[in-house]
N, C-alpha and C positions, 0 to 999 in steps of 0.2 A: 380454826382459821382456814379460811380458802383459799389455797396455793394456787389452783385455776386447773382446767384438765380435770374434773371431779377427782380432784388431790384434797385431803384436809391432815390438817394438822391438830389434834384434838388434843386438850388439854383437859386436865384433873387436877384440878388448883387445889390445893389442902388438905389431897385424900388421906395424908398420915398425920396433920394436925387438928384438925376439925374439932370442935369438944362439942361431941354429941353421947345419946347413952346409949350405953350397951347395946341393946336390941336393936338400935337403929344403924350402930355400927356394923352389925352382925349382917342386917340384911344389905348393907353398902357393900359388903367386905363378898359375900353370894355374888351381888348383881356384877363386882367388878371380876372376878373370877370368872364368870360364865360368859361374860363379852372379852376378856383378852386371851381365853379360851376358843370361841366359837363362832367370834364375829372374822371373816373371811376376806374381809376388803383393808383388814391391814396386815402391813408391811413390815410393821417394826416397831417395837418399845424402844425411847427413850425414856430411860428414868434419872431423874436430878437429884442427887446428894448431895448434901452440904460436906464438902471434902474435910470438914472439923471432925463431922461422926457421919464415915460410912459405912453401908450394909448395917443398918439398922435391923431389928425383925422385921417390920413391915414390909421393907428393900428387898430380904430376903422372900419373905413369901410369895412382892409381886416377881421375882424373877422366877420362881417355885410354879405358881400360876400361869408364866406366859411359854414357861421351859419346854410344857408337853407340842406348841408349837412349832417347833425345830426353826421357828422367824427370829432372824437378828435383837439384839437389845442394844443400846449403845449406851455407855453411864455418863452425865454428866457431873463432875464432880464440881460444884458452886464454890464460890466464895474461895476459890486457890488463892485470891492476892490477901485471905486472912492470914494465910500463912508463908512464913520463906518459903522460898527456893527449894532450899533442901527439904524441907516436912512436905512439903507438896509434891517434889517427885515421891519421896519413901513412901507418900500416903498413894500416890499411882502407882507404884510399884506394889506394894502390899494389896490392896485392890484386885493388882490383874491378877496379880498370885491366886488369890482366892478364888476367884471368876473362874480359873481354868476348869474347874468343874465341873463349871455350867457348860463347859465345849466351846467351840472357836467361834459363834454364832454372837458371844460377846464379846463387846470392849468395852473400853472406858479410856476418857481423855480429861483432864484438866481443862479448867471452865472459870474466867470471869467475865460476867457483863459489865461491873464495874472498867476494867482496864479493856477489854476486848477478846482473853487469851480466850483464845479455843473456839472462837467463832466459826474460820473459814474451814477448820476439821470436821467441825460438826455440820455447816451445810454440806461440807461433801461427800459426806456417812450417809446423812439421812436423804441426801439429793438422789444419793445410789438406791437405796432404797424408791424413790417415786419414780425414779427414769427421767431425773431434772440433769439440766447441762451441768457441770460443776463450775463455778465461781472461778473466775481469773484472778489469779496469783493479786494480792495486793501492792503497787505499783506506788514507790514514792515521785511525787510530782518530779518532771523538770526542772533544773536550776530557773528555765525563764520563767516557770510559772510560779512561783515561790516569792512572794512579795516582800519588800524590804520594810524594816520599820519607817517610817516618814523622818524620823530622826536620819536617816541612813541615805535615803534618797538625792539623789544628789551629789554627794562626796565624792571627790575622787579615791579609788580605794575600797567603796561601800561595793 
């Protein structure tokens, strides 16, 4: 994706579901190792976990892979509105725990696109990373811009 300013946002749709064979995993698993290894024009891993089951092997290897970089990673943990409240923080809380190994270079934040959580965390993580402006605080509209139902209109009292 083309953020503008020769910025992109590259995506790896499926790399840990894909049902491909062996050998062709083998040389997937090479080629993506020696680009988050040795390609120079990026800034930073995001990687998205499903916060139901994080740090997979796979999860692990790519942070194993991108580590010798000393570049940020930031986790997004998906699907937090599958779970409460409380399992979602425990499950960010148990996450950074682990992470601490990797050194301060990672985070991870809770993440739905479904409801919106973790949107404006995450443009500001990774906006740091390109040298984008960060996003203005989300602003609930004015009382006067805030429309009445049509039932409402009108009444005294509405």
């Amino acid at each position: 994706f083309a953020l503008g300013d020769s910025r992109y946002l590259v995506d790896l749709p499926g790399y840990g579901y894909a049902k491909v064979p062996g050998e062709v995993r083998k040389h997937w698993e090479g080629s993506l190792a020696t680009y988050l290894q040795t390609r120079p024009s990026l800034q930073g891993l995001a990687l998205i976990m499903d916060a139901r089951h994080p740090l997979t092997p796979l999860d692990r290897t790519m942070l194993e892979w991108f580590r010798p970089t000393g570049r940020p990673v930031h986790i997004l943990l998906t699907k937090a509105d599958k779970l409460s409240r409380g399992a979602a923080l425990e499950t960010l809380r148990k996450v950074r725990a682990e992470l601490q190994a990797y050194g301060p270079q990672v985070s991870a934040q809770l993440f739905s696109s479904l409801k919106g959580t973790g949107i404006e965390e995450a443009e500001r993580v990774m906006g740091a990373w390109l040298g984008l402006e960060a996003p203005p605080p989300a602003q609930a509209p004015a009382t006067s811009e805030i429309k009445k139902p049509r039932s409402q209109r009108g009444k005294p009292g509405a």
